[in-house]
N, C-alpha and C positions, 0 to 999 in steps of 0.2 A: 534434508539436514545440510546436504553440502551447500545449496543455495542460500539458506541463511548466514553459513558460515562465509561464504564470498560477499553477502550484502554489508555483514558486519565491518568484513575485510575493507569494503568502498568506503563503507560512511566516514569508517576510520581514516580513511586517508583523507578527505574531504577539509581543505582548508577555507579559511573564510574568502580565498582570492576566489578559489577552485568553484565556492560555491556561491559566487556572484558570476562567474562567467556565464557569457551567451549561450543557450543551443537552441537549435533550429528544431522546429515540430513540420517534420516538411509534407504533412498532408493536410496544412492549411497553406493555401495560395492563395493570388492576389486579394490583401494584399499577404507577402508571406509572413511568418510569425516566428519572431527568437525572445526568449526570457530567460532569465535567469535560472540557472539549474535548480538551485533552489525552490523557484514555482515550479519549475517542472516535476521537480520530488512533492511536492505539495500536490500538485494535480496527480501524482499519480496513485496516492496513497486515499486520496479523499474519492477520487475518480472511480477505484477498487471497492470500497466502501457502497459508493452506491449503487452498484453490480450486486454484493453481498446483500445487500438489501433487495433487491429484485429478486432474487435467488429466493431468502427467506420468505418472501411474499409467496411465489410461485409453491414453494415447496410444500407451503401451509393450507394451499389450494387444493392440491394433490391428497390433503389428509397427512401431510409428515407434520413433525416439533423440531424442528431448526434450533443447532444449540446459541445459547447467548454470544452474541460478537462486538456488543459493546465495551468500548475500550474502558469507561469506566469499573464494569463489573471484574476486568482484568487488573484493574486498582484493588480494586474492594479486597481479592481475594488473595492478594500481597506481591502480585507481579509473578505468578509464579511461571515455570520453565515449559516448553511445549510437551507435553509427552506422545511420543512417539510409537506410533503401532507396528510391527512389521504385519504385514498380509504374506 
């Protein structure tokens, strides 16, 4: 929960300057690689996605039901709020 709550906190602050500036992905060399922070939040969110997806492939191998993690179906069902388990 705190993690979301600092992501919120970033994006919030993120101006359109903020998010056209350079950064460096520095485990790509020659030659090196800088984009816009903006593709960088784009890669990292679509990049995550398809991890999640390997996940639910593998899990369904195994004999598990992986719940739904398209972002659509989180439309559908009115954007609702995370709910949170304690263990």
């Amino acid at each position: 929960m705190e993690t979301h709550r600092m992501i919120r906190e970033y994006i919030n602050s993120l101006t359109e300057r903020r998010l056209n500036q350079k950064v460096a992905i520095p485990w790509f060399k020659n030659p090196d690689l800088e984009i816009s922070r903006i593709n960088a939040l784009v890669q990292m969110t679509t990049h995550s996605h398809y991890h999640r997806g390997q996940n639910a492939t593998r899990f369904r191998e195994l004999g598990g039901d992986p719940p739904l993690i398209d972002l659509i179906v989180w439309y559908w069902k009115g954007k609702p709020d995370p709910e949170w388990n304690s263990v």
